[in-house]
matplotlib code that plots the C-alpha trace (Angstrom):
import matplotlib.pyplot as plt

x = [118.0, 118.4, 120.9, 118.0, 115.3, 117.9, 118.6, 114.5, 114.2, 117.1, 115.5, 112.0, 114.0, 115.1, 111.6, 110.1, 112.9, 112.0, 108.4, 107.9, 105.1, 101.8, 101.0, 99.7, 96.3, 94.9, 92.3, 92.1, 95.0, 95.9, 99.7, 102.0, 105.3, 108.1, 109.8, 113.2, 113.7, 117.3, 118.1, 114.2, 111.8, 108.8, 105.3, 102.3, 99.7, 99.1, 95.7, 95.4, 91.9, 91.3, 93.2, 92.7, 95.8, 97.6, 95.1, 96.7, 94.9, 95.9, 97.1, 96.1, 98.5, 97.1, 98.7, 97.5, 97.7, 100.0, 100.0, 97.7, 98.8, 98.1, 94.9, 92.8, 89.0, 88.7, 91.9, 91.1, 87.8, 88.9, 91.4, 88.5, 86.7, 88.9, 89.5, 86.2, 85.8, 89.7, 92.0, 94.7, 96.1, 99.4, 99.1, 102.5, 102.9, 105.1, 108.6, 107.6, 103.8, 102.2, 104.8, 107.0, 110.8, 112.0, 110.8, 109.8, 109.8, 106.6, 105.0, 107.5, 110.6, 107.5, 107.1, 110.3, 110.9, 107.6, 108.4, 111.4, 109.2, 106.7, 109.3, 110.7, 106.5, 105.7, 109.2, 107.8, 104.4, 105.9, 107.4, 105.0, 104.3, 100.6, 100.5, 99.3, 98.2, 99.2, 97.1, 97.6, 95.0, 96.2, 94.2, 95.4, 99.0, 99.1, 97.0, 99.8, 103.0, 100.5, 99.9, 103.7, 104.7, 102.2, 103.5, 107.5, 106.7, 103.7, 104.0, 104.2, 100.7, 97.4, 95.2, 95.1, 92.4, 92.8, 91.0, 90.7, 94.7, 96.3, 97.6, 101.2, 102.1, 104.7, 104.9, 106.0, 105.3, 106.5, 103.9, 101.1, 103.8, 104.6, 101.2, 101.1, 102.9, 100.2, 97.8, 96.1, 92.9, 92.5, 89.3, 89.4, 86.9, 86.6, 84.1, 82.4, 82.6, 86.7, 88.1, 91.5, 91.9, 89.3, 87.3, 89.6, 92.5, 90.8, 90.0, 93.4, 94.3, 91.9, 93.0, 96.7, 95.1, 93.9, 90.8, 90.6, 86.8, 86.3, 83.2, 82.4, 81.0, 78.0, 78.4, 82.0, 84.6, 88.6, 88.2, 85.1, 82.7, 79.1, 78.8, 79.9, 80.5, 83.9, 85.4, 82.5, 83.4, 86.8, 86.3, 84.1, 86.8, 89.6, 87.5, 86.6, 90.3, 92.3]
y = [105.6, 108.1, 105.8, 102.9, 105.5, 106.5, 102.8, 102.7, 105.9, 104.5, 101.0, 102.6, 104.8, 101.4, 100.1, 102.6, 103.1, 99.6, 99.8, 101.5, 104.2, 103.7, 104.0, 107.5, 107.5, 110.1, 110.9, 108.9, 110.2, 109.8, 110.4, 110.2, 107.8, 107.4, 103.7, 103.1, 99.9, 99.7, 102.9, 103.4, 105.8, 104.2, 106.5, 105.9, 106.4, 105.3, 105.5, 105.2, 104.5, 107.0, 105.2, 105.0, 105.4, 102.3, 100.8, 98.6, 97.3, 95.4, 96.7, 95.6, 96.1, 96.9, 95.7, 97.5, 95.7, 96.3, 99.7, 101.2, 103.2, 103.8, 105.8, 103.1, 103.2, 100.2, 100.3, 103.7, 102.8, 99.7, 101.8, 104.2, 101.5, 99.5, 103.2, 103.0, 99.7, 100.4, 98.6, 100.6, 100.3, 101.1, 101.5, 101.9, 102.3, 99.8, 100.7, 102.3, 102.9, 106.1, 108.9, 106.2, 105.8, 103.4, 101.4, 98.3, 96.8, 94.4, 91.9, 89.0, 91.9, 93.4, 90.5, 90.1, 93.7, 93.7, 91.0, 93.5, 96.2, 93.9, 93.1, 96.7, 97.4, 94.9, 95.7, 99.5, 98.3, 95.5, 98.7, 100.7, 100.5, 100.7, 97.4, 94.1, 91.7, 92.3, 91.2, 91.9, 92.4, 92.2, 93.2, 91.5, 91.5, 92.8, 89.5, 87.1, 89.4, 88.8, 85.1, 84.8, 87.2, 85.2, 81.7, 82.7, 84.5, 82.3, 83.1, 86.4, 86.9, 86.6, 86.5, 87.0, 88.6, 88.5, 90.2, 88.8, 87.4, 87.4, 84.5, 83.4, 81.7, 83.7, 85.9, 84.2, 80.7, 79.1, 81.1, 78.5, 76.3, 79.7, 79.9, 76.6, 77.1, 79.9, 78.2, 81.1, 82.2, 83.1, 85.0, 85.2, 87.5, 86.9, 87.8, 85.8, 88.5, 89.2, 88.8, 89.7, 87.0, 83.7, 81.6, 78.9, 81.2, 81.9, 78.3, 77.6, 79.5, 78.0, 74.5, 76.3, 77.6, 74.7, 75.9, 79.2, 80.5, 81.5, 83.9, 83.9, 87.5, 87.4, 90.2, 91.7, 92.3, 92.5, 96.0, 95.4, 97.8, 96.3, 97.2, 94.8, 95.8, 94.3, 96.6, 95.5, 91.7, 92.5, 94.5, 91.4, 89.0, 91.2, 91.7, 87.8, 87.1, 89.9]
z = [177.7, 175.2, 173.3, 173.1, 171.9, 168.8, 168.4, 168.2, 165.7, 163.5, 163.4, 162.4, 159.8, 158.1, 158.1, 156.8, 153.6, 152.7, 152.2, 148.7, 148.7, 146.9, 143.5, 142.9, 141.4, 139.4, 136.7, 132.9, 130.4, 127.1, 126.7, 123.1, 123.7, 121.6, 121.9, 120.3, 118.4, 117.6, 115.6, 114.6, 117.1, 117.4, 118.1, 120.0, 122.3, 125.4, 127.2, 130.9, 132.8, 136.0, 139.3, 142.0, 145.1, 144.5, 141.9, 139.3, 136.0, 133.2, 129.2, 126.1, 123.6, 120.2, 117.1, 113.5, 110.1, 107.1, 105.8, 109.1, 111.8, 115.7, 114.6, 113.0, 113.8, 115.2, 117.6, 118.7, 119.4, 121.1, 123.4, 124.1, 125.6, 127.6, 129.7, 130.1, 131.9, 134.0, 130.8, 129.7, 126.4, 123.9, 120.2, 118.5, 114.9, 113.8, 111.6, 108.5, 109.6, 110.7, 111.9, 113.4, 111.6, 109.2, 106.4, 105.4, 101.8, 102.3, 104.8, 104.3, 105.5, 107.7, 110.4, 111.8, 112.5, 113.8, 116.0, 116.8, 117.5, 119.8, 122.0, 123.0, 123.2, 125.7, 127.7, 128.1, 129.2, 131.5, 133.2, 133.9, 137.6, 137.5, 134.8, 135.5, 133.2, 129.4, 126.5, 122.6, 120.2, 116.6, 113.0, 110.1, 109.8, 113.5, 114.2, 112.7, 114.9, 117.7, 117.9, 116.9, 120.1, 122.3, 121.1, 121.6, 124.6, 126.7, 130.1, 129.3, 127.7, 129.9, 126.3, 122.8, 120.5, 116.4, 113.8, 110.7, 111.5, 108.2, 106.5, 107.2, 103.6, 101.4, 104.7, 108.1, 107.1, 111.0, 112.3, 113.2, 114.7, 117.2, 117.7, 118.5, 121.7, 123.3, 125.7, 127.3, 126.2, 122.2, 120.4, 116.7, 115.1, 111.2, 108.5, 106.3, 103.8, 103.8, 100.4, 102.1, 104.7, 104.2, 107.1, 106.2, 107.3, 110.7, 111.4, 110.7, 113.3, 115.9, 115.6, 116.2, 119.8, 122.1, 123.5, 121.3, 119.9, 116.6, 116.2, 112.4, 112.0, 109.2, 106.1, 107.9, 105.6, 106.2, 107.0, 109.7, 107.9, 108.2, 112.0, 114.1, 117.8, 117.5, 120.3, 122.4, 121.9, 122.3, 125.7, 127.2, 126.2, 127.8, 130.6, 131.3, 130.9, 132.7]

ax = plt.figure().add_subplot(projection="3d")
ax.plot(x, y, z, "-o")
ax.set_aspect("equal")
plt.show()
């Protein structure tokens, strides 16, 4: 008798080691990361909704523009409100940008070891235990990396938002054909006013993306200026698509 109830404790013992514990919950934080991408430390910042005990929620990964940084307006912004409705995002200054390492010479040298960079960002999000879905939103010469990323990597992307996405001529000229390869949801926010990065440029994008939306923002300019709730569109999107 006393041999079956041992048999019986051991047997619950087992059980019980394979079923892993719930995901500890906790209040919204906002925690600096450093990434390494081959011999260069990435910085960043990543911001985490309030959980609940086991809760899960998707990340948006948010991708600044030649010559910007983690800190941006727009991005900060952005990650402020996605906490707010349960998304949490990263925002990693690229090689050569912000207080991260390295350098880069210009956008043509830029893209590649962004791509670089891209790929040991989403590998640290796809880690983190409390992450489902992942998303990128990209500005600029963050918006061409992103729909680069999205088309090489497909399945691994739930959606895709651009901001006035730059060009890819002169700079990553395969990049509509990577895009190309993305069929998960796309929204492309450009002004009418950019003397950076044209319409033209953004509706050569969408015809890239089967099934994308282009919203042509009236008086915006590359750098999003006039007033636009950008992050609001942005947060909807994310929100209709996590």
């Amino acid at each position: 008798m006393r041999l079956r109830a041992l048999v019986l404790v051991l047997a619950g013992a087992v059980l019980l080691a394979g079923c892993s514990a719930p995901l500890p919950g906790g209040p919204a934080r906002t925690e600096a990361v450093e990434l390494q991408s081959g011999d260069v430390t990435l910085t960043g910042i990543l911001e985490v909704p309030a959980l609940q005990l086991g809760e899960r929620v998707p990340l948006a990964i948010l991708m600044h523009g030649w010559t910007g940084w983690n800190d941006d307006a727009h991005l900060k912004r952005g990650a402020e409100q996605l906490a707010a409705v349960g998304i949490a995002s990263l925002r990693v200054n690229f090689t050569g940008h912000g207080t991260s390492g390295g350098d880069v010479a210009d956008m043509r040298s830029a893209v590649p070891v962004e791509l670089e960079d891209t790929q040991v960002i989403y590998d640290f999000a796809r880690g983190l235990d409390f992450v489902t879905d992942i998303s990128l939103v990209g500005y600029s010469l963050g918006g061409l990396v992103a729909s680069v990323f999205a088309g090489e990597h497909p399945d691994n992307i739930s959606a895709l938002v651009l901001l006035a996405p730059a060009p890819p001529y002169g700079v990553y000229s395969p990049a509509y054909q990577a895009a190309e390869q993305f069929d998960g949801p796309v929204l492309i926010l450009q002004g009418d006013s950019d003397e950076l990065v044209t319409v033209q440029v953004a509706e050569r994008y969408l015809r890239a993306f089967e099934g994308g939306e282009l919203r042509i923002l009236e008086h915006e300019n590359h750098a999003f200026t006039y007033g636009t709730d950008i992050e609001g569109m942005t947060v909807d999107f994310l929100l209709a698509n996590s």
